[in-house]
Backbone bond lengths (Angstrom), bond angles and torsions (degrees), N, CA, C in turn:
res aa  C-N    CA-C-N  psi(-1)  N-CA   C-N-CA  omega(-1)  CA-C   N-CA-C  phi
1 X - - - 1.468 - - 1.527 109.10 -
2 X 1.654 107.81 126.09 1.410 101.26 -175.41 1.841 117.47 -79.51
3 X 0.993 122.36 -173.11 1.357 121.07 167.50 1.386 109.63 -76.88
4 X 1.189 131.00 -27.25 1.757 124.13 157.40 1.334 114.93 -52.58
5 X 1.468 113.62 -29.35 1.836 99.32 -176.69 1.306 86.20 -83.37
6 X 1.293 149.99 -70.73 1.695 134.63 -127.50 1.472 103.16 -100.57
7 X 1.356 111.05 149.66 1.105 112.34 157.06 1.619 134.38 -72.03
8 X 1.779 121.94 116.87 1.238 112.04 -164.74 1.409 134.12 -88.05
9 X 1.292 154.88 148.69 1.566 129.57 -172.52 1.616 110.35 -69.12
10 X 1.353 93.64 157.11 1.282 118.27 179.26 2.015 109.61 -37.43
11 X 1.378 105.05 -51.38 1.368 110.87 175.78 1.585 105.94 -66.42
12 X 1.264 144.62 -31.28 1.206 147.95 146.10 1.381 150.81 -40.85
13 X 1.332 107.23 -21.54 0.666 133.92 -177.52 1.890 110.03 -115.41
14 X 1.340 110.23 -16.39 1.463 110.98 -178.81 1.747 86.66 -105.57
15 X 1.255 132.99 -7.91 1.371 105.81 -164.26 1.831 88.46 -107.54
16 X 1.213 129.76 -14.51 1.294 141.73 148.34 1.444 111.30 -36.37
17 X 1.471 122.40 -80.16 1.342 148.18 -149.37 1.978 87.67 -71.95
18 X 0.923 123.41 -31.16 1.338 123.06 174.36 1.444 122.24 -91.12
19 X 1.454 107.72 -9.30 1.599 104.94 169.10 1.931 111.35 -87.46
20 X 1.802 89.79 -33.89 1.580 99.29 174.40 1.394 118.86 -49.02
21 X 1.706 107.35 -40.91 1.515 112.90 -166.43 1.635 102.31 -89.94
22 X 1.471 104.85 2.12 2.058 100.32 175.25 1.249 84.54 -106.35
23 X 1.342 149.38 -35.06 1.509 112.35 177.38 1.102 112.02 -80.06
24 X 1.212 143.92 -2.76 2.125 133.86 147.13 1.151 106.89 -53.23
25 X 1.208 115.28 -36.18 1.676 110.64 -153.65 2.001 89.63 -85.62
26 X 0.920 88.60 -43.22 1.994 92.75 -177.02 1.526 103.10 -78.61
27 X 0.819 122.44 -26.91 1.819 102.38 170.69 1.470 103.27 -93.51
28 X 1.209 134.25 -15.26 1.270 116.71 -179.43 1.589 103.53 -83.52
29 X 1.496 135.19 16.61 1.178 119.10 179.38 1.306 93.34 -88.60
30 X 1.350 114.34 -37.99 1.502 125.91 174.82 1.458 120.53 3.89
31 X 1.361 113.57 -88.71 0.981 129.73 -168.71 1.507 129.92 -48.42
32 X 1.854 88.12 -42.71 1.787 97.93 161.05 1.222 123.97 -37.26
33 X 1.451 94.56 -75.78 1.594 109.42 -179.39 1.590 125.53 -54.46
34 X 1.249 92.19 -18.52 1.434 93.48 163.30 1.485 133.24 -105.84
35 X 1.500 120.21 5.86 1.230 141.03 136.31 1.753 103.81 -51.13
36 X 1.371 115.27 -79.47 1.438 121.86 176.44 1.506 110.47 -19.66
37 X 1.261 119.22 -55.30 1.567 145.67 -168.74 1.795 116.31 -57.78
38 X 1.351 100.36 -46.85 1.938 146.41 174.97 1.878 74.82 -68.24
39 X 0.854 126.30 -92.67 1.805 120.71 -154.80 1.364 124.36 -55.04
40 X 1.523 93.71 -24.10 1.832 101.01 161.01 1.259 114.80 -60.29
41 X 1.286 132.67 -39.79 1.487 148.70 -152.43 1.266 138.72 97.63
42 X 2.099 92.20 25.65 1.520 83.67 -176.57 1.604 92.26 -96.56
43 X 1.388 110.78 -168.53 1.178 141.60 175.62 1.325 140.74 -95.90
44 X 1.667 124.29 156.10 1.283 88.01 179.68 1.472 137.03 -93.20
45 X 1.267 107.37 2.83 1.610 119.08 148.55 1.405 122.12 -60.86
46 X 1.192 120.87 -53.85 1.712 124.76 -166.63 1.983 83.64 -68.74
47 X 1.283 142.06 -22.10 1.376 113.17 -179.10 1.605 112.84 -90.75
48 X 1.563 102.15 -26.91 1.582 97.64 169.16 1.757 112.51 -59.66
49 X 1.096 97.89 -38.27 1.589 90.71 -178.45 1.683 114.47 -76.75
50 X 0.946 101.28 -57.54 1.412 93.89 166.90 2.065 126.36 -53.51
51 X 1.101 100.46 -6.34 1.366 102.24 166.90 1.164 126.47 -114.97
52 X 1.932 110.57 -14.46 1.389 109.01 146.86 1.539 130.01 -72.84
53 X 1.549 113.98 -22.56 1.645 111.62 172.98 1.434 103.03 -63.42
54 X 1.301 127.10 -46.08 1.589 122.23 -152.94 1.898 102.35 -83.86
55 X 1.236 114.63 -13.52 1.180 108.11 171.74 1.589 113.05 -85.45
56 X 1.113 120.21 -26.97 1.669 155.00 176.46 1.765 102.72 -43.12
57 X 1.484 97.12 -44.90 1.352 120.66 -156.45 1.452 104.99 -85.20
58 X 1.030 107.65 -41.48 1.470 114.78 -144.26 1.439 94.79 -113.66
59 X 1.425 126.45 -18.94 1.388 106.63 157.32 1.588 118.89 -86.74
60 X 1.731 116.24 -10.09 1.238 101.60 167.89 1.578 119.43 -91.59
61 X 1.324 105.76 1.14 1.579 109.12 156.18 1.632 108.10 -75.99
62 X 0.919 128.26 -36.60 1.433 133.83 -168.21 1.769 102.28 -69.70
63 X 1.227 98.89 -50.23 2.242 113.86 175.18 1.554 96.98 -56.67
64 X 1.123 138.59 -60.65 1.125 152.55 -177.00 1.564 105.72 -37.45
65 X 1.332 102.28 -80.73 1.465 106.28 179.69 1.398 134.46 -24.28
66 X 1.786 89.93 -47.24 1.110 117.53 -163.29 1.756 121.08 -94.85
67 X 1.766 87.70 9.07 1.504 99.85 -169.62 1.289 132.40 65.55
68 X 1.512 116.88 1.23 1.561 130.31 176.02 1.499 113.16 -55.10
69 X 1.109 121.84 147.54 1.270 126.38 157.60 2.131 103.35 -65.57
70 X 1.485 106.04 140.01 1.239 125.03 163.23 1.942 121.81 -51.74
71 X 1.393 108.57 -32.74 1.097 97.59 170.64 1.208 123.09 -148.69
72 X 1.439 155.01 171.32 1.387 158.39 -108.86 1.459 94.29 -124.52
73 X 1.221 119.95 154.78 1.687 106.02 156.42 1.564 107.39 -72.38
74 X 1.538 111.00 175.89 1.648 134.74 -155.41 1.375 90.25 -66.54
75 X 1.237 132.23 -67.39 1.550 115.76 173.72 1.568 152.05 -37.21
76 X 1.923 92.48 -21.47 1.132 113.73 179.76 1.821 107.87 -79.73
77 X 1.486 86.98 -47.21 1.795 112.32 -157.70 2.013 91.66 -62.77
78 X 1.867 115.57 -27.15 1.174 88.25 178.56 1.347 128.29 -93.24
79 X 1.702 111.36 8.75 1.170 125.61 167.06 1.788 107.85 -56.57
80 X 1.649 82.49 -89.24 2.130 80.49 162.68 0.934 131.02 -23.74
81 X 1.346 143.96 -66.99 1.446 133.23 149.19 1.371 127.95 -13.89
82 X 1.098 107.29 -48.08 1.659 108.15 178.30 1.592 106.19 -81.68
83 X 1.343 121.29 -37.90 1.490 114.30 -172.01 1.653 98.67 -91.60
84 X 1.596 121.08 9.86 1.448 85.54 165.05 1.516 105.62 -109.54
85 X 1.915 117.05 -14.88 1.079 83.98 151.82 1.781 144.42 -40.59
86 X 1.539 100.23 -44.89 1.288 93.04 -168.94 1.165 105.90 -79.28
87 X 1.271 144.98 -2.86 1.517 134.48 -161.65 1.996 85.01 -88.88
88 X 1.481 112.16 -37.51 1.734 100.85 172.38 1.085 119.89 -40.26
89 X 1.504 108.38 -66.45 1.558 128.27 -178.78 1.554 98.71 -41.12
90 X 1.379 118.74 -58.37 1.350 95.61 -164.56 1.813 108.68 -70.38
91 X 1.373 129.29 -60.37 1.110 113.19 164.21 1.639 137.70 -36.24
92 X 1.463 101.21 -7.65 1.522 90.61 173.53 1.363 119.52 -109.16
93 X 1.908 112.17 0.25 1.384 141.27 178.10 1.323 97.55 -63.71
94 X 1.942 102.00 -70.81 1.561 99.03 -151.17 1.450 105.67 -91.88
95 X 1.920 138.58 -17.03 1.495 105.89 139.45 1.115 156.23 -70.06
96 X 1.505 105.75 8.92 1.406 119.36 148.60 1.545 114.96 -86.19
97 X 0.965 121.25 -21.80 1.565 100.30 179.89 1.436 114.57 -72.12
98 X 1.371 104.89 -30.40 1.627 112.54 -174.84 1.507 109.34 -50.74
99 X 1.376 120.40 -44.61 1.378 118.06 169.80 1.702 120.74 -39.52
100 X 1.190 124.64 -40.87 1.287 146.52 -170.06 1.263 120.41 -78.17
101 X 1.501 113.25 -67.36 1.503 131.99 169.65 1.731 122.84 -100.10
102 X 1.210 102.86 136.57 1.853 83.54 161.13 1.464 130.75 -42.20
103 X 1.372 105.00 150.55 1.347 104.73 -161.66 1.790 116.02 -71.96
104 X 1.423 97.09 -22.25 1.716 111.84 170.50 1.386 107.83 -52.91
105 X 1.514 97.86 -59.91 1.585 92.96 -167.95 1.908 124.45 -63.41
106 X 1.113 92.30 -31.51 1.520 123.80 177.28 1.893 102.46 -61.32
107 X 1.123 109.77 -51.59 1.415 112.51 179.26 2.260 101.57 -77.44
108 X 0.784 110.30 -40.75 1.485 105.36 174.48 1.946 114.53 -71.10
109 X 1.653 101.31 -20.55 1.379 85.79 167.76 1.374 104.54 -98.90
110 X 0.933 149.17 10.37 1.748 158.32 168.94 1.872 97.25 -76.16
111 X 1.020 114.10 -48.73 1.887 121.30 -177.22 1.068 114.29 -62.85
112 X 1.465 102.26 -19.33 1.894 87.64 177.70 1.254 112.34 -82.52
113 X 1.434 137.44 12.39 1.277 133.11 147.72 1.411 138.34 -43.92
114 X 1.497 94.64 -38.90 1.714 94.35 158.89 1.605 126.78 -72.75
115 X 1.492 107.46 1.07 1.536 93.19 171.71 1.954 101.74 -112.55
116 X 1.453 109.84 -0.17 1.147 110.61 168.91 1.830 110.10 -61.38
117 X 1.540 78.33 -66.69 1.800 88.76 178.77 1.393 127.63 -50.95
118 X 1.594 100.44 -5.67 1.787 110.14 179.19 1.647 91.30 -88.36
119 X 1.221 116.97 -60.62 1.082 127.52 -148.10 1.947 94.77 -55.62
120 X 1.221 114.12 -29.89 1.057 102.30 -147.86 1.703 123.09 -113.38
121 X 1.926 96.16 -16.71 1.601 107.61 118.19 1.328 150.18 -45.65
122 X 1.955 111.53 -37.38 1.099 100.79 174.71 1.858 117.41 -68.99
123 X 2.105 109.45 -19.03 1.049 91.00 -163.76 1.809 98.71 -86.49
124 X 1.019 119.60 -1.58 1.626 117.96 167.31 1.124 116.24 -51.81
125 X 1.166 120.87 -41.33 1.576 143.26 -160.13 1.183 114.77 88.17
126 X 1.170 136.98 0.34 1.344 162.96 146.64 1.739 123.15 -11.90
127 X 1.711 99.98 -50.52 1.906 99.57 168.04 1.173 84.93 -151.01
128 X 1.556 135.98 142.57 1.396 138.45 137.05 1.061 137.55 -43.03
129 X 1.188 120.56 116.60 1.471 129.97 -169.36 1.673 115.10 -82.94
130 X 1.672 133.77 105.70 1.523 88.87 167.04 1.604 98.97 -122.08
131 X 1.318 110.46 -163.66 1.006 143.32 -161.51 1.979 114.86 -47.91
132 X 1.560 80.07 -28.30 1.902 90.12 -170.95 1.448 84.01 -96.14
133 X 1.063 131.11 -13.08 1.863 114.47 175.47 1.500 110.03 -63.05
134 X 1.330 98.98 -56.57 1.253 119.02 177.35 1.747 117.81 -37.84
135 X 1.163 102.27 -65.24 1.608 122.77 -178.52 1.869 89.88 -72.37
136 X 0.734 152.56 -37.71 1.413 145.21 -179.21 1.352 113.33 -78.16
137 X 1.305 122.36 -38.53 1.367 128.85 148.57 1.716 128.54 -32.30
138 X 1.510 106.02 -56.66 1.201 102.19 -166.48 1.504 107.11 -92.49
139 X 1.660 112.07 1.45 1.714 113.70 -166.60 1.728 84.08 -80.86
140 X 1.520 122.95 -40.80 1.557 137.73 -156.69 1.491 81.73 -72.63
141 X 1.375 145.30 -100.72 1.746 134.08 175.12 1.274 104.82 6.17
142 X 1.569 123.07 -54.78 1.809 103.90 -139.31 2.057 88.15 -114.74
143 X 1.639 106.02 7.48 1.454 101.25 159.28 1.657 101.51 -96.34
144 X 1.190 124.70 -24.91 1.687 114.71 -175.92 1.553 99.07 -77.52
145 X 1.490 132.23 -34.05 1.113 127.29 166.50 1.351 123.54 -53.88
146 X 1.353 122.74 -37.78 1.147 109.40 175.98 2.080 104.18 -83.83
147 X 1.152 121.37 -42.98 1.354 116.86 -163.39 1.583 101.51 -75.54
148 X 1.410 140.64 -3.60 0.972 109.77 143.01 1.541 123.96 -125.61
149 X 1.160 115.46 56.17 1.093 130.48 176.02 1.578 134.97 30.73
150 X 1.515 92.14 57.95 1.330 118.69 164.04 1.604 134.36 -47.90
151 X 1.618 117.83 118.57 1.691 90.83 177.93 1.514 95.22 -133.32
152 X 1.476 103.39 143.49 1.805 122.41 -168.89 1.180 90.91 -95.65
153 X 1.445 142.92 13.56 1.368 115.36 157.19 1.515 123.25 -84.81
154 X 1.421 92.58 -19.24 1.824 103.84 171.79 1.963 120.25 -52.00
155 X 1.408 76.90 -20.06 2.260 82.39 175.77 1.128 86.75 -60.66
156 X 1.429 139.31 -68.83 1.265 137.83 -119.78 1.375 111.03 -84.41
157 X 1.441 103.79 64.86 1.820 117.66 176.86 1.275 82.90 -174.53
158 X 1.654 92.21 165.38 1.248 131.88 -174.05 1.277 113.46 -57.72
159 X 1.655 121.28 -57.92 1.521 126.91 159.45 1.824 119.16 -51.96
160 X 1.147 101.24 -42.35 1.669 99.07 164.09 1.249 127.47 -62.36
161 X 1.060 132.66 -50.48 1.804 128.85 131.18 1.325 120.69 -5.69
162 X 1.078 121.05 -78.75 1.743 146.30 150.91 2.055 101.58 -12.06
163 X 1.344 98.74 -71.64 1.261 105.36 -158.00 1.954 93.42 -81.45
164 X 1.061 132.36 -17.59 1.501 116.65 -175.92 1.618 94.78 -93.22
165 X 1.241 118.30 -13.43 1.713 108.14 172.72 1.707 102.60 -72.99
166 X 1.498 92.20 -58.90 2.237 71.04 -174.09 1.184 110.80 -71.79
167 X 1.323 130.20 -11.55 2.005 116.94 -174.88 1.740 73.14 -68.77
168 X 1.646 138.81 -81.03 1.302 104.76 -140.37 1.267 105.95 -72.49
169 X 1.186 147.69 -6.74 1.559 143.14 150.28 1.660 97.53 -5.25
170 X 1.703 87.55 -81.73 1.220 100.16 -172.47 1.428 138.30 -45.04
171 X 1.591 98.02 -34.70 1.836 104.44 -172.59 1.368 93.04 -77.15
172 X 1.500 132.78 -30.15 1.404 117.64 -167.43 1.880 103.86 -92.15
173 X 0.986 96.86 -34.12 1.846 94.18 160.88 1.667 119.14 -37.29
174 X 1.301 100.20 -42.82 1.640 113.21 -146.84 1.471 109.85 -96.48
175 X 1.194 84.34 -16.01 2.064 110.07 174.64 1.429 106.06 -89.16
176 X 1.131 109.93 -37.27 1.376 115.94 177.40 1.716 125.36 -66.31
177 X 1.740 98.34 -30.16 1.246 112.13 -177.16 1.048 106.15 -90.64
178 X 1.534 141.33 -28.24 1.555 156.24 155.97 1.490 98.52 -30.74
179 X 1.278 111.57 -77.61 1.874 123.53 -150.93 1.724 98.62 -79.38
180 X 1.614 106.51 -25.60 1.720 95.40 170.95 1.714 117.50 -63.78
181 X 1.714 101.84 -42.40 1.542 104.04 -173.51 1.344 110.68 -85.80
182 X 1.573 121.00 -2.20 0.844 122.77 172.17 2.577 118.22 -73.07
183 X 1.549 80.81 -21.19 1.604 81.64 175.60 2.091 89.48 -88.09
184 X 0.872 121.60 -54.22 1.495 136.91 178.65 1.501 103.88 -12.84
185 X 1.334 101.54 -66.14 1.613 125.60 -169.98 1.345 120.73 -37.79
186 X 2.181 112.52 -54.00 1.319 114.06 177.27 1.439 121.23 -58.20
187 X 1.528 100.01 -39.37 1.762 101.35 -177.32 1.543 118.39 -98.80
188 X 1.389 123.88 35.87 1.413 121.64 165.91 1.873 96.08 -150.07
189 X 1.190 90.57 -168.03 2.022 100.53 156.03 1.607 126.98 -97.25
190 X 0.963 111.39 124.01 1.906 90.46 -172.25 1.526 112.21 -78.16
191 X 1.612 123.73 47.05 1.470 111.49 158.94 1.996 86.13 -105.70
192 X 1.094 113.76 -47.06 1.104 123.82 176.39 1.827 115.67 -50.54
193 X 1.124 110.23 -27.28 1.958 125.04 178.13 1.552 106.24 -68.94
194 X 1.511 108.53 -48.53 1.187 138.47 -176.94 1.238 111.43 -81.29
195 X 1.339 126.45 -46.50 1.672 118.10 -173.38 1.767 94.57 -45.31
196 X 1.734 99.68 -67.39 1.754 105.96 -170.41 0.983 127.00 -52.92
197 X 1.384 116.58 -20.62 1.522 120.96 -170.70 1.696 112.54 -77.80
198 X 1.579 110.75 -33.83 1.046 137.24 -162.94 1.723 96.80 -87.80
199 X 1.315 109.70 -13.90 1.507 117.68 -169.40 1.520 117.45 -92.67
200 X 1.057 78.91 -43.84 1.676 104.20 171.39 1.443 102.82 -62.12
201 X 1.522 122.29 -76.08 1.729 114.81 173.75 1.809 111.97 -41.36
202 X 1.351 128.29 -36.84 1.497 110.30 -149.21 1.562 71.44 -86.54
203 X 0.962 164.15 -34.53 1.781 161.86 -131.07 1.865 97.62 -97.38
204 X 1.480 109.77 -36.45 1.473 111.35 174.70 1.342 112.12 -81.50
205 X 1.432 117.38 -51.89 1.446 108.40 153.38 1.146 136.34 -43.26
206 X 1.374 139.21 -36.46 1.238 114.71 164.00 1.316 116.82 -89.59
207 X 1.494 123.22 25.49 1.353 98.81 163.93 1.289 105.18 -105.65
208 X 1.360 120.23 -19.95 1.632 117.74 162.67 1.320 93.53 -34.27
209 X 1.373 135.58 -81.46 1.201 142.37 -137.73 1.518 123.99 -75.64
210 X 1.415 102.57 -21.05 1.698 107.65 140.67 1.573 129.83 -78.34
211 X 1.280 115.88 10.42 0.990 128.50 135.53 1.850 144.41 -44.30
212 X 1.411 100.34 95.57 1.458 86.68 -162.36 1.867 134.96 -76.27
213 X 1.284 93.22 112.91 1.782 112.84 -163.59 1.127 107.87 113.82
214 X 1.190 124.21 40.09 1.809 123.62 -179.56 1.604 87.48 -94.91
215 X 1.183 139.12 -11.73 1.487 118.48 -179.47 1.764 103.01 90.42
216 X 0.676 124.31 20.33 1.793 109.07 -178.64 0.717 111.28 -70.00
217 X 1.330 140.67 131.51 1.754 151.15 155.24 1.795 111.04 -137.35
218 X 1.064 96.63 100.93 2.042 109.32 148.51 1.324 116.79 -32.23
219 X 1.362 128.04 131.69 0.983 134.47 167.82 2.252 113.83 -51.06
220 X 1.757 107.93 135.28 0.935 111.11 -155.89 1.738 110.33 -70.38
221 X 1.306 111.25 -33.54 1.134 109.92 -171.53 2.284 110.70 -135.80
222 X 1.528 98.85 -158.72 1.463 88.35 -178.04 1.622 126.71 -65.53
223 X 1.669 85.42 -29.77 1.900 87.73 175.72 1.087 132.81 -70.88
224 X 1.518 111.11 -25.47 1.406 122.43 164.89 1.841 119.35 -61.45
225 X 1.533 120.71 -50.86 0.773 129.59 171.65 1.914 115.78 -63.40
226 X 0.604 124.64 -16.70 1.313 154.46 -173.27 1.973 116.27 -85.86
227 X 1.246 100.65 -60.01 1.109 126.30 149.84 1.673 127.54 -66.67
228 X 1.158 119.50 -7.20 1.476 118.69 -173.45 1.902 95.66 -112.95
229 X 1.446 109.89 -39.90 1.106 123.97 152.49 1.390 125.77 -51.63
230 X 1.269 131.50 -22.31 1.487 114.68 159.37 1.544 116.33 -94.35
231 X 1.524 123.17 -24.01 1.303 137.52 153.77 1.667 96.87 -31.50
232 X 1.222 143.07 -72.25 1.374 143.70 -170.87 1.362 117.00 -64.68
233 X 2.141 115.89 -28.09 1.138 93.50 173.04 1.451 107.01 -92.83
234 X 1.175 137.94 -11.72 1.497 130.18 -172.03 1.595 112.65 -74.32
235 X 1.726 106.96 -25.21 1.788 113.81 -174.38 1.303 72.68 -91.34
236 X 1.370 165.25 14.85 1.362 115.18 168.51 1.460 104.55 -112.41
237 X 1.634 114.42 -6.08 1.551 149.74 155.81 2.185 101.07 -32.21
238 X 1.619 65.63 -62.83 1.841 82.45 -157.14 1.337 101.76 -76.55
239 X 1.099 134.99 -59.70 1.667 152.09 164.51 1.598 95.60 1.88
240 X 1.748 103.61 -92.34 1.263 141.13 -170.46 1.882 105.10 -30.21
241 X 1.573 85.86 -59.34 1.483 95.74 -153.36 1.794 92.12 -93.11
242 X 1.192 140.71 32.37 1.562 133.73 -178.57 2.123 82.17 -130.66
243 X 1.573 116.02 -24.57 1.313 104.88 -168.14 2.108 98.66 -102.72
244 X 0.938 123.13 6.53 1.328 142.17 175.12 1.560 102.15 -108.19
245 X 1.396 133.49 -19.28 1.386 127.64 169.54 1.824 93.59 -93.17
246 X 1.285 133.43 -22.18 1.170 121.41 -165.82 1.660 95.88 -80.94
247 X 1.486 127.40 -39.72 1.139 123.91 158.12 1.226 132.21 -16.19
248 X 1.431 102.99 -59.09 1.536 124.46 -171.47 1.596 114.88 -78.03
249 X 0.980 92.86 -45.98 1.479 86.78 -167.09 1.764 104.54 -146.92
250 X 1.207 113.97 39.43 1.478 126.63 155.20 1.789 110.75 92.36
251 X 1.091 138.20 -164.14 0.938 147.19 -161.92 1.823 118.26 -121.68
252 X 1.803 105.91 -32.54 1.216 106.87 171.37 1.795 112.33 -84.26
253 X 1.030 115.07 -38.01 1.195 116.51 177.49 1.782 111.03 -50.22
254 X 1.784 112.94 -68.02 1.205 118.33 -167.57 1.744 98.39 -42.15
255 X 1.343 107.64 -64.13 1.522 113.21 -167.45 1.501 109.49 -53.59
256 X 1.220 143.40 -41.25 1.428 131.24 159.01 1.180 113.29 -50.45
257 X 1.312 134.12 -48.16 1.700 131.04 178.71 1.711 107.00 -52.07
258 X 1.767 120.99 -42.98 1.380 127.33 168.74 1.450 125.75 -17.47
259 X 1.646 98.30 -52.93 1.268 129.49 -150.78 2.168 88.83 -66.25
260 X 1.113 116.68 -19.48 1.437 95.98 165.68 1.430 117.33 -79.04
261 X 1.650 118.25 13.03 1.453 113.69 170.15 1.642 117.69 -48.52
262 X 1.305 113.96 -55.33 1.401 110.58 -169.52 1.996 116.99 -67.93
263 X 1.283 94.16 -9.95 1.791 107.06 -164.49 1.789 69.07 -86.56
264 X 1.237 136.15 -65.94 1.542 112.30 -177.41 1.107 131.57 -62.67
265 X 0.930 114.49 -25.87 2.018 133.03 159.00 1.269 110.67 -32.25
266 X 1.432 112.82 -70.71 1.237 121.74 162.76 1.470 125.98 -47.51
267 X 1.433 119.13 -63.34 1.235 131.92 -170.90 1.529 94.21 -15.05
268 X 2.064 98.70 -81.30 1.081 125.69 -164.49 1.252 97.89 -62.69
269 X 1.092 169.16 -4.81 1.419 159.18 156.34 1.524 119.90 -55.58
270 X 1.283 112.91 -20.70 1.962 133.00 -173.50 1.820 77.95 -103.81
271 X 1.197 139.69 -40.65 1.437 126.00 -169.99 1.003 120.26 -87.10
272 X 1.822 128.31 -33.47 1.301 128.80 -173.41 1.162 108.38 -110.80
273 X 1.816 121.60 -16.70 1.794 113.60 -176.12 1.843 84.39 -117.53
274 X 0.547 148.58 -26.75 1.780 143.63 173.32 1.591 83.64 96.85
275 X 1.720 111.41 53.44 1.809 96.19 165.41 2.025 92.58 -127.63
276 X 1.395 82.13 120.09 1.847 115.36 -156.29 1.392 86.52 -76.49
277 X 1.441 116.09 151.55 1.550 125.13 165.90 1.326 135.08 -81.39
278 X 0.954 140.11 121.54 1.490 114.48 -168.98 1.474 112.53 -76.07
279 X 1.670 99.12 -153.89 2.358 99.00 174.77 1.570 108.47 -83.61
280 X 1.522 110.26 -25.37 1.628 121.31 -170.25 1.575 99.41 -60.46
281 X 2.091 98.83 -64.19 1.431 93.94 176.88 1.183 133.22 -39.07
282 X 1.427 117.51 -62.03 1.491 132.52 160.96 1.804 105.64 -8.22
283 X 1.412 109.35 -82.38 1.175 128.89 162.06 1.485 120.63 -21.12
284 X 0.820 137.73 -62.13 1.552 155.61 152.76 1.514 102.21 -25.35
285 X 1.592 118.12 -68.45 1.206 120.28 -156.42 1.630 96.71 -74.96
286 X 1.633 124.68 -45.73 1.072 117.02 177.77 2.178 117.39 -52.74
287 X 1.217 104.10 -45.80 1.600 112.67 160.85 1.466 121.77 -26.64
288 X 1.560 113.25 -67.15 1.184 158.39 178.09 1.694 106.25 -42.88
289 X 1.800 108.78 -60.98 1.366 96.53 -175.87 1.760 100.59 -103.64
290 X 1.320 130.24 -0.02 1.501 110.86 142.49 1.196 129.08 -72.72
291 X 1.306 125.02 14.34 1.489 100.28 -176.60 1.731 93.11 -111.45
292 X 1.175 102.33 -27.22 1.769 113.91 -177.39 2.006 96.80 -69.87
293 X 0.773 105.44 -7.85 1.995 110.81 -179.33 1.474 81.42 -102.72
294 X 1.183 129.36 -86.57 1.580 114.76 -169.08 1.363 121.54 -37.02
295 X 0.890 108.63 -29.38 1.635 121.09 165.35 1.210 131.75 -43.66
296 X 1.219 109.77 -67.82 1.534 145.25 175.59 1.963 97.09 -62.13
297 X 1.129 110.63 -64.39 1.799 113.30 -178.80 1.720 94.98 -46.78
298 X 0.714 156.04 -33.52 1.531 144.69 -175.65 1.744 113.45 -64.47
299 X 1.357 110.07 52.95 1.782 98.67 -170.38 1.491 104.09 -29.83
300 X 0.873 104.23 -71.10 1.975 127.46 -150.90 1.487 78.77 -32.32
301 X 1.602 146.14 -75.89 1.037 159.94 -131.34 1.648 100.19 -54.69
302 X 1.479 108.54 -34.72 1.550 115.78 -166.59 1.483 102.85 -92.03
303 X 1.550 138.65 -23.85 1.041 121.77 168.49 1.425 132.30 -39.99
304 X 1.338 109.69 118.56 1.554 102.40 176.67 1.493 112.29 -98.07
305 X 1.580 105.73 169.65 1.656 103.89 -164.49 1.761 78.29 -136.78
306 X 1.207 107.66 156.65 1.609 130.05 176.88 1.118 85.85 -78.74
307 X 1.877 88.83 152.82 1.471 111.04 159.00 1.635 119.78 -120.72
């Protein structure tokens, strides 16, 4: 029984809701460091791979420790398979879209995944959907729109077209990889859900990258490498601990709590690239974490019902 069927305790549900909001905060370092990574001269293949080996690593140091077996039984392993296809798809959606669209807008059409994954639990019967999800949903969109400074006139071209097809590539990829590891989760451990899943993507990536003219380049020097290396430990930060909140307290919940990824994205973006926030942003982020509190105040909304 997943954490979407039962109802969880109060302490369960807060020690959940705080692992959700440390894997935003740990994947949103992400991106920095992998900007940092981008100026060395690597690429954006050589950092997926390099951030799928180091997560690779370190959860089979983690199995190890812990005396686990390395891999899932056959039922599990074909879950992973399927969600790391899609976890590619989605990583290969939304850094390609960035080419196309601004990266704001591109990251705000990537978020609507958490109302995919609502939408699409509620039609499982899986979590109840009501009405203030909905409306809390779309207030959280049009606060990431403003806090990272999104502009919808960029659709309006041919490449903007281009770039809103793979951002939702991605959000529906990424939903897909959510609700797969989300059955995954009850019958294995999710460092072990995640090692394979993550194995499966870095294994497609590098064969892109033996691909001849895929562009591959390694980062040039120590900072780059260095930097691509904390990219792997912060996703395996966020990974771990966003699929250990899905445990707890289900899969639609954690992934709405996510949605403060980009409000940390940013944060750290005025701290690690010196790109300062303005009053709008500000605004945004304040938007952003009231509507996720209005959210949460709706008990009734979180009751789950068997299926």
């Amino acid at each position: 029984m997943t954490a979407d069927l039962a109802s969880p305790s109060t302490r369960t549900v807060l020690a959940g809701s705080l692992l959700a909001a440390l894997s935003g905060l740990a994947i949103a370092i992400g991106p920095n460091l992998a900007r940092l990574a981008y100026d060395d001269g690597a690429d954006v293949l050589a950092v997926m791979i390099l951030r799928g080996l180091a997560m690779v690593a370190i959860c089979a140091a983690i199995l190890r420790m812990r005396g686990m077996p390395l891999l899932p039984g056959r039922s599990v392993a074909v879950l992973c398979v399927l969600s790391g296809v899609a976890f590619t798809l989605m990583s290969y959606g939304y850094f390609s879209a960035v080419q196309f669209i601004p990266v704001g807008l591109a990251v705000v059409l990537y978020f609507v995944h958490p109302m995919i994954v609502s939408v699409i639990a509620h039609l499982r019967g899986i979590t109840a959907m009501s009405l203030r999800h909905l409306v809390c949903g779309v207030i959280i969109l049009s606060g990431l729109a403003i806090c990272v400074g999104a502009d919808p006139v960029a659709l309006a071209t041919r490449e903007g077209i281009a770039g809103l097809v793979l951002a939702l590539i991605a959000a529906i990829a990424v939903s897909g990889m959510i609700l797969i590891n989300a059955q995954a989760i009850p019958k294995s451990d999710p460092v072990t859900v995640n090692a394979l899943m993550v194995a499966v993507t870095t294994l497609i990536f590098v064969s892109l990258a033996l691909v001849p003219g895929s562009g591959f380049s390694l980062p040039a020097g120590p900072g780059g490498w260095s930097a691509s290396a904390g990219v792997g430990i912060t996703f395996t930060i966020g990974l771990l601990s966003f699929f250990y909140a899905v445990k707890m307290i289900g899969a639609v919940r954690a992934t709405m709590i996510t949605s403060l990824q980009p409000v940390f994205a940013t944060l750290f973006a005025g701290v690690m690239l010196e790109e300062f926030l303005t009053g709008w942003q500000w605004f945004g982020i304040v938007v952003v974490v009231a509507a996720l509190v209005m959210r949460d105040l709706d008990k009734a909304a979180w009751t789950r019902r068997s299926v």
